[in-house]
N, C-alpha and C positions, 0 to 999 in steps of 0.2 A: 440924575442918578447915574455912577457909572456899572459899565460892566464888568464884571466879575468875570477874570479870565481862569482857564484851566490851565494849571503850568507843569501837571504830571501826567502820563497815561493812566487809563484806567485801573491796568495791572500793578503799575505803582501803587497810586491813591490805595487800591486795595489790599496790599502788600502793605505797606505803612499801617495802614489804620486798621487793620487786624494784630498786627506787631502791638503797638500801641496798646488796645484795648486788650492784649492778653495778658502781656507784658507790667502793666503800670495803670490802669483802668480799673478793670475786672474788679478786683477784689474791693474797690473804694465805692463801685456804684452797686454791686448784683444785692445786696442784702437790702431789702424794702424795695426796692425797682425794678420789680419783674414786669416783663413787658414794656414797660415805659424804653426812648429813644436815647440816645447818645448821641451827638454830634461830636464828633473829637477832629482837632487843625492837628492833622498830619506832620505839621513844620513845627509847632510851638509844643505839642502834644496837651493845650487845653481842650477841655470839652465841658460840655453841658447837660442836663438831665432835662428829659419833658415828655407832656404827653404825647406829642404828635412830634413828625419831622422839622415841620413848621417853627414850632415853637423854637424847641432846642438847635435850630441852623439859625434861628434869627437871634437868640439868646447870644449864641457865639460868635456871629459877624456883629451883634452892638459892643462886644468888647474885643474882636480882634475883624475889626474890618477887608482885611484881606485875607480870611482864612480860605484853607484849603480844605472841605470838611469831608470825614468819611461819617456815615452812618450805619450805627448798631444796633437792634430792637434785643435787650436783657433779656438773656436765657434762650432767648431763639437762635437757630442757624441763619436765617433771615429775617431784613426785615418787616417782608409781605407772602405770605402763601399764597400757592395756589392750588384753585379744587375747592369743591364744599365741604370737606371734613379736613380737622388737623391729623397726622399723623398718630398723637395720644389717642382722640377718638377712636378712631381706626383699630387700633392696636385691643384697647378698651373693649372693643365691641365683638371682636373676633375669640376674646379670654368669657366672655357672659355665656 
């Protein structure tokens, strides 16, 4: 099996694959896929829908094996929080 090299910095990668997913994404996956993952190749601008990161980076290197992926969790700023409440809770609990 080879290795899969990194051929942008981070600040690219993340710079592209925000462009990308705001750009020409967005509007094709957010309806019925909230929460759900994005994998999108930077270089080609495919991507993939799933439930975990897993899935959808593996979905997109079995049809573009050299992809460069960035990942996106629908409707979040991120893909992982941190802390034991979400911000909505938060917010929620302070209006009760």
């Amino acid at each position: 099996m080879a290795t899969r090299q990194r051929r942008y910095s981070k600040e690219e990668l993340a710079k592209r694959g925000q462009e990308l997913y705001e750009l020409k994404i967005r509007q094709q996956v957010e309806t019925n896929n909230y929460g759900k993952i994005v994998a999108i190749d930077i270089e080609t601008g495919a991507f993939e829908v799933a439930e975990t990161i897993l899935l959808a980076t593996n979905k997109l290197f079995d049809q573009y094996p050299d992809a460069q992926p960035w990942i996106i969790r629908i409707g979040y700023r991120a893909v992982y929080h941190f802390g034991a409440r979400s911000l909505v809770e938060k917010l929620l609990s302070k209006t009760v």
